[in-house]
LOTOR-408336 format. One line per 4 residues: number of its first residue (from 1); their letters; for each residue x, y, z of C-alpha. Coordinates in steps of 0.2 Angstrom, whole numbers, plus 5000, padded with zeros to 4 digits. Example, Ala and Ser with C-alpha at 12.3 -4.5 7.8 and 13.67 -1.06 7.14 Angstrom:
BEGIN
1 = AS = 5062,4978,5039; 5068,4995,5036
END
This chain:
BEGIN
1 = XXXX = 5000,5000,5000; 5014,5011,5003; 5020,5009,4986; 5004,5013,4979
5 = XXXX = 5003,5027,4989; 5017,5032,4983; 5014,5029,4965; 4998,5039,4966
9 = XXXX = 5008,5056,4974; 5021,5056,4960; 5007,5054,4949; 4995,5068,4953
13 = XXXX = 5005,5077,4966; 5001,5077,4986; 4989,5093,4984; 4976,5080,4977
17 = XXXX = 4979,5065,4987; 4972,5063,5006; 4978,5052,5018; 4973,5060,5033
21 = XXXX = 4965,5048,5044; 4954,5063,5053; 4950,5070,5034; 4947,5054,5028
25 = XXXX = 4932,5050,5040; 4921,5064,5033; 4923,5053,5014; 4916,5037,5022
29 = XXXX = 4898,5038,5017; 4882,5047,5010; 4866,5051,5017; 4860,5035,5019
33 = XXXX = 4858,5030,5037; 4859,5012,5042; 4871,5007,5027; 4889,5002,5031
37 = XXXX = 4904,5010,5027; 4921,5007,5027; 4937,5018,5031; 4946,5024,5013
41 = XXXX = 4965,5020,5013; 4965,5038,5003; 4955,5050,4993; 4961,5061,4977
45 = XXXX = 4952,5074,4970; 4957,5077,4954; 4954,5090,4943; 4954,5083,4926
49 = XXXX = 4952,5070,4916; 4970,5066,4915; 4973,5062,4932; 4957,5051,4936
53 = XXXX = 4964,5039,4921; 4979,5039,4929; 4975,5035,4946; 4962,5021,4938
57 = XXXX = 4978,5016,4932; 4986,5016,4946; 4974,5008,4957; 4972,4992,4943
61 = XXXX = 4989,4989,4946; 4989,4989,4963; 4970,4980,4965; 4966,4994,4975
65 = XXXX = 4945,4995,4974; 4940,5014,4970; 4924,5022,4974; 4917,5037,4967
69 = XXXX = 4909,5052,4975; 4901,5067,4973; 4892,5079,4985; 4886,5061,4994
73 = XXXX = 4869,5069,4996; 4866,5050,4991; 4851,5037,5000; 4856,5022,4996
77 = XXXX = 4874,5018,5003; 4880,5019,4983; 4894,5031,4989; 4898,5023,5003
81 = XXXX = 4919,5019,5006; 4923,5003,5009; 4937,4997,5019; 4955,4998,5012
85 = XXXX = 4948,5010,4995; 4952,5024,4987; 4939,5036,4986; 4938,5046,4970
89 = XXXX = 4930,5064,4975; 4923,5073,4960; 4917,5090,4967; 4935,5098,4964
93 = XXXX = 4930,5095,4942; 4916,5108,4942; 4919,5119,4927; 4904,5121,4916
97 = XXXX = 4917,5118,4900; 4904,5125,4886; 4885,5130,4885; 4883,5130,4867
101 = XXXX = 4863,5141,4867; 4862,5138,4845; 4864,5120,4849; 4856,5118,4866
105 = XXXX = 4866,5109,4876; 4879,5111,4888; 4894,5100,4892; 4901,5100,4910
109 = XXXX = 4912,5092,4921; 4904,5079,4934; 4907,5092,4950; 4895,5105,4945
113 = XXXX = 4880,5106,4955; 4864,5106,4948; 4856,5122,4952; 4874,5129,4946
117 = XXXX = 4870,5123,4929; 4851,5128,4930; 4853,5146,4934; 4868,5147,4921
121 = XXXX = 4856,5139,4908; 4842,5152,4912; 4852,5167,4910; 4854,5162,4892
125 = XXXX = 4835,5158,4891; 4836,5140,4897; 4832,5125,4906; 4840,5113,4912
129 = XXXX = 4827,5102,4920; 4831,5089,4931; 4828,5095,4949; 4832,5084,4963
133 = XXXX = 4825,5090,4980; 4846,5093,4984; 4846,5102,4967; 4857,5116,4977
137 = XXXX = 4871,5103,4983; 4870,5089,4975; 4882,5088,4957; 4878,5083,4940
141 = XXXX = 4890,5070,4942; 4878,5060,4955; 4864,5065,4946; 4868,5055,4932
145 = XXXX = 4875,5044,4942; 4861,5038,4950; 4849,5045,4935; 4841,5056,4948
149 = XXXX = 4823,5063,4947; 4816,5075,4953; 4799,5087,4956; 4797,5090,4937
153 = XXXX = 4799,5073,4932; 4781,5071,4928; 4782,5082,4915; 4799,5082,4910
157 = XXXX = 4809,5067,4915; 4822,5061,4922; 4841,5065,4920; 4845,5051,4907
161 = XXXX = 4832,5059,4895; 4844,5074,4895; 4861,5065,4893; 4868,5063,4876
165 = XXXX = 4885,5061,4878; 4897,5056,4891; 4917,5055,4894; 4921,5039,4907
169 = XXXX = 4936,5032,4911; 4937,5012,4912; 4941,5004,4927; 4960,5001,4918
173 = XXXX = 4962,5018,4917; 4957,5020,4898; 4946,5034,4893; 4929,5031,4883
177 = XXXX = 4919,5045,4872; 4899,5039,4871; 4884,5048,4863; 4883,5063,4854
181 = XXXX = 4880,5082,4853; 4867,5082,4837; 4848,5079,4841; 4847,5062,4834
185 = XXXX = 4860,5047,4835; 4858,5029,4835; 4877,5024,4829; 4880,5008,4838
189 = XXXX = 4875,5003,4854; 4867,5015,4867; 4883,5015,4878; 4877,5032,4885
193 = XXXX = 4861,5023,4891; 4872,5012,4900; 4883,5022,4912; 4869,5033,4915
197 = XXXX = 4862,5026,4932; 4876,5014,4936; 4882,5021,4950; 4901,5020,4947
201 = XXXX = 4901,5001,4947; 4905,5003,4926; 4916,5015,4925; 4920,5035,4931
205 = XXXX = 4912,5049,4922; 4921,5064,4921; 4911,5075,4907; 4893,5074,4903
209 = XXXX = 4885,5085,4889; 4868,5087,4893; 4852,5094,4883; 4844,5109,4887
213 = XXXX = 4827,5115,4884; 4819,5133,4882; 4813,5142,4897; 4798,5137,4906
217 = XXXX = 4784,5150,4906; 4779,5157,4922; 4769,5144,4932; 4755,5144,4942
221 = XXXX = 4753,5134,4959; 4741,5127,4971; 4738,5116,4988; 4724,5103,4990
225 = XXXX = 4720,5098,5006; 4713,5079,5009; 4703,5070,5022; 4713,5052,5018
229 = XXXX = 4730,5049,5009; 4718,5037,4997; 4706,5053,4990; 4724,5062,4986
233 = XXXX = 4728,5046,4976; 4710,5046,4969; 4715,5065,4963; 4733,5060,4955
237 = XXXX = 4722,5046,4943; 4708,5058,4940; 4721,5071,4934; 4729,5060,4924
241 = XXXX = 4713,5052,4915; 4708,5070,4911; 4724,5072,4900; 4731,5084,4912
245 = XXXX = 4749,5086,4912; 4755,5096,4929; 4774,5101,4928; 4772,5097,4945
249 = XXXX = 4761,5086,4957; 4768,5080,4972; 4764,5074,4990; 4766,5076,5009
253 = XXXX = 4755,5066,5023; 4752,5072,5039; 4766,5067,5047; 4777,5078,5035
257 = XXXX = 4766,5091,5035; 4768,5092,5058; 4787,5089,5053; 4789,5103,5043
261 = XXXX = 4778,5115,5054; 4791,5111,5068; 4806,5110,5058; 4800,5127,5048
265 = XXXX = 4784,5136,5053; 4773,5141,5040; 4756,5139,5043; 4754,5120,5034
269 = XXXX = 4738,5111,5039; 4743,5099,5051; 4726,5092,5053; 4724,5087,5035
273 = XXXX = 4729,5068,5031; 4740,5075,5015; 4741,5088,5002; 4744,5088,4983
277 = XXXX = 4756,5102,4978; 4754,5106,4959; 4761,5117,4945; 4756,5122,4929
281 = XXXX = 4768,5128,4918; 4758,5133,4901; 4758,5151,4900; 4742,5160,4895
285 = XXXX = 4732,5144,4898; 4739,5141,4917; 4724,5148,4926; 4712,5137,4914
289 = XXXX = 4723,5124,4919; 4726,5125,4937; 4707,5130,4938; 4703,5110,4930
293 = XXXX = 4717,5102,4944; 4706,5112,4957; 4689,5106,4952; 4697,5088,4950
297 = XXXX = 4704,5088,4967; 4687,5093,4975; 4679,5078,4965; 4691,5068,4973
301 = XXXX = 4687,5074,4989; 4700,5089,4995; 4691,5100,5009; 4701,5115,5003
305 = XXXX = 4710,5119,4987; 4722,5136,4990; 4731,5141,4975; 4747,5155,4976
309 = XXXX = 4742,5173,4973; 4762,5174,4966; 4778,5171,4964; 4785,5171,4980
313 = XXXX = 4773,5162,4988; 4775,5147,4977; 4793,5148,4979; 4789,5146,4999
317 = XXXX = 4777,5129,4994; 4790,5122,4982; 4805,5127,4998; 4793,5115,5010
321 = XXXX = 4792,5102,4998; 4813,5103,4995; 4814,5104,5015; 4804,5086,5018
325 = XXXX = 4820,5078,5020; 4830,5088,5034; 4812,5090,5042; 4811,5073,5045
329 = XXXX = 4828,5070,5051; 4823,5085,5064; 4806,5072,5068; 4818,5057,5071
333 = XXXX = 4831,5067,5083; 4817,5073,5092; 4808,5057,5095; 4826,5048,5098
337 = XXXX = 4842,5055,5105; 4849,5042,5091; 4835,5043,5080; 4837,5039,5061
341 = XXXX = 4828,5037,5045; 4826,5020,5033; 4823,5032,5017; 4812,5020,5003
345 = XXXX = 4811,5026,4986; 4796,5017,4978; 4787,5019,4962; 4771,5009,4956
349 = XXXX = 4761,5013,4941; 4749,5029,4946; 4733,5021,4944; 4740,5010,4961
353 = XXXX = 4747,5025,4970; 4730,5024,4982; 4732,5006,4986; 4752,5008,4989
357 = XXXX = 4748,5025,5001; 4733,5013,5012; 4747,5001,5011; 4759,5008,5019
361 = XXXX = 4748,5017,5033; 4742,4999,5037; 4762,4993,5038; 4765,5007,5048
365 = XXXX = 4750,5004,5061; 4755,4985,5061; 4772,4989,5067; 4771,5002,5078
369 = XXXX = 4785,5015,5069; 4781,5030,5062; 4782,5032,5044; 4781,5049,5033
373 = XXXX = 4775,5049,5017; 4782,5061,5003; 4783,5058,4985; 4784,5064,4965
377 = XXXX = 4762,5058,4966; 4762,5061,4947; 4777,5050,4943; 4769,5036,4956
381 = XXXX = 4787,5039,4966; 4784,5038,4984; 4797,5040,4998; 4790,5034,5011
385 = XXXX = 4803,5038,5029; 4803,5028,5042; 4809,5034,5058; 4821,5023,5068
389 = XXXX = 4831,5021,5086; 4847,5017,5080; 4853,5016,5099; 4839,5002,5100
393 = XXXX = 4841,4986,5089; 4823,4980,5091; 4819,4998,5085; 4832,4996,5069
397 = XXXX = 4825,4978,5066; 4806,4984,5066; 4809,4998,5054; 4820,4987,5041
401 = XXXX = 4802,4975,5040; 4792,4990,5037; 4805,4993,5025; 4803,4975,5018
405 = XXXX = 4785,4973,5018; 4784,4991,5008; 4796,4985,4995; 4787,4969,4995
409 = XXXX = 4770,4977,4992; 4776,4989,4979; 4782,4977,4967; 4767,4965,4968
413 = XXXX = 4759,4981,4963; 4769,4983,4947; 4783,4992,4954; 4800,4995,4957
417 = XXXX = 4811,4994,4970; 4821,5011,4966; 4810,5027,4958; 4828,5037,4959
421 = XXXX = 4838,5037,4973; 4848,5020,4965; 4852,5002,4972; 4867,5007,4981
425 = XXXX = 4868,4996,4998; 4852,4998,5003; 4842,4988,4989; 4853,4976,4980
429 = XXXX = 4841,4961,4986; 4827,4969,4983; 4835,4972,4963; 4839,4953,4963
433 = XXXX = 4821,4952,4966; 4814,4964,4955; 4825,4958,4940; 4826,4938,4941
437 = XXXX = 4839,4926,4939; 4841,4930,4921; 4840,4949,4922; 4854,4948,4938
441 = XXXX = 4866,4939,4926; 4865,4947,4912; 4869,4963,4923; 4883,4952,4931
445 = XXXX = 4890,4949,4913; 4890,4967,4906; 4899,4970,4924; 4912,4958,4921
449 = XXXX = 4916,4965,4903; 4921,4982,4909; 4926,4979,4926; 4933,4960,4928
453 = XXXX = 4943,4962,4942; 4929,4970,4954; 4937,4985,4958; 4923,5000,4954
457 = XXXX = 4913,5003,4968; 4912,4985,4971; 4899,4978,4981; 4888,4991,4975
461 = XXX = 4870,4987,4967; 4875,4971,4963; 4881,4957,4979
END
């Protein structure tokens, strides 16, 4: 190992390579709790392409296992160190390297974050969709990654429908080009496709070129207010057999909504069992629009249906949708001096969203743990969050079988086990489950091709 480390400071200099055992504790892991995570024998942060080949290189020779990180505002464990690795730290390759506006698209390096690349893109006149609820932390590099979602998903997709072209370097330290930057290509297989969502277990990317869309028109937004989770699902289906298309349509139960209010006060309605937050996006026709939501959601049963008078106060309802997470993280400290979340990241078909939210109430009730429901309602993406002890191992144990039976539930419904967040730690059985024997080898073979000596992020996704 000394000779590695060695190797590995002559090559990239010892500016970019940690081995500070204090330093190296804050790169073991993301922000999945209840995932293990090893100690890193070093972390480098290299700033070009150049030196990630060569500390690939470096670390083939050697058979040292690398794992790549971005922001690790990860929920799945997928950037979790493991013992003995060397952790390859992106955030240091955040130049936005062209935004070509005649062309629309940008290409960037794996380090920017996301709301970096949005505003840059709207100060030409355009968009940059994607938006993960840690759009202001986490990087372009995770996003893709992981093929992160997002609020707008429902009307615009997830990140891979935005990639067109990567550079990754191979797990031997050779550098691949895939994709395009025209509107159309289908030359050869869909590498692209490939690495998008792969979670650094095929190989490091370290350039992304990305689509870009024109700006959205100015949107109009609105709360509705529900007696049961079920009539908020009934609203999604009615929405969506109307032909509706929200650019936004998400969820909170009550337990998010007494979250927030004591994490953030903003005058939610705690009493309600959950609210629908939607968005339309479609200029001159938005109030018609929001106007059909409305009158759909009181069909459906919503006591009250509020819509923004302007544009900061939606701002404020989409920041309480963005702040679910650290307001359940405030819900589990304050119910537990070690309390902790097991973050799910399910998605069913929408016309089963009702039958999934009763689900999980039931599951909840059955055990005895508290569980929070928040979720992209118009992609059919739940999270549901369930609140732990991590002090307490009957506590741990109860919360990883709501954990199950949720999982279990959603794909007999159609699902799948991961909506976004990715496989990681977290879900690799469940994966197994949700692909067969034949789908898990087939992965297993197209893992073996690029990375036959097991060294990217190894143990992620797939056991």
């Amino acid at each position: 190992m000394v000779t590695f480390l060695d190797e590995l400071t002559a090559a990239l200099g010892p500016d970019r390579v940690i081995t500070d055992h204090d330093l190296l504790i804050s790169y073991r892991r993301d922000e999945a709790d209840l995932c293990d995570a090893g100690m890193p024998l070093a972390v480098v942060r290299p700033e070009e392409t150049s030196h990630v080949a060569a500390a690939l290189a470096i670390a083939a020779r050697h058979g040292v296992p690398v794992v790549p990180q971005g922001a690790r505002t990860g929920l799945a464990g997928g950037a979790n160190a493991i013992d003995g690795c060397l952790v390859m730290s992106m955030l240091a390759m955040n130049r936005i390297v062209d935004l070509d506006t005649a062309n629309r698209v940008a290409t960037v390096q794996p380090g920017v974050v996301n709301a970096v690349l949005a505003r840059a893109a709207l100060a030409e006149g355009l968009r940059y969709p994607p938006d993960p609820g840690s759009w202001e932390s986490s990087t372009i590099g995770g996003n893709v990654a992981t093929n992160a979602g997002g609020m707008c998903c429902v009307k615009y997709g997830v990140t891979t429908e935005y990639v067109l072209g990567l550079e990754v370097v191979l797990a031997d330290g050779r550098v691949l080009r895939t994709g395009r930057r025209t509107p159309k290509g289908v030359a050869g297989y869909d590498l692209t496709r490939l690495f998008v969502g792969s979670e650094g277990t095929l190989g490091v990317i370290t350039e992304i070129t990305v689509a870009l869309r024109p700006a959205a028109e100015e949107s109009l937004t609105m709360v509705a207010v529900f007696p049961t989770t079920a009539a908020a699902g009934d609203a999604v289906n009615r929405i969506f057999a109307a032909g509706l298309s929200p650019s936004l349509l998400e969820l909170l139960d009550r337990v998010h909504l007494e979250a927030l209010e004591a994490y953030r006060p903003m005058g939610l309605d705690t009493s309600a069992a959950a609210v629908l937050l939607a968005a339309v996006d479609t200029g001159s026709r938005a109030a018609a629009d929001l106007e059909a939501l409305a009158e759909l959601a009181r069909q459906a049963g919503a006591g009250e249906v509020w819509q923004a008078t302007d544009a900061t106060e939606a701002a404020e309802l989409l920041q309480a949708r963005r702040l679910a997470h650290p307001a359940m993280e405030h819900l589990a400290l304050s119910l537990y001096e070690h309390g902790g979340l097991i973050i799910d990241d399910i998605a069913v078909p929408r016309t089963r969203l009702a039958e999934l939210l009763d689900d999980i109430v039931e599951i909840a009730a059955k055990h005895d743990v508290p569980v929070g429901v928040v979720g992209h309602a118009g992609d059919g993406n739940l999270h549901p969050n369930i609140v732990v002890d991590r002090a307490d191992p009957a506590s741990v144990a109860a919360g990883q079988r709501v954990f199950d039976e949720i999982m279990e539930r959603g794909l007999a419904l159609g699902g799948t086990c991961t909506g976004e967040h990715g496989v990681g730690l977290l879900k690799r059985d469940w994966l197994a489950t949700e692909l067969g024997e034949v789908g898990v080898d087939v992965q297993r073979a197209v893992k073996a091709a690029l990375d036959p000596a097991n060294l990217l992020n190894p143990g992620k996704v797939l056991r």
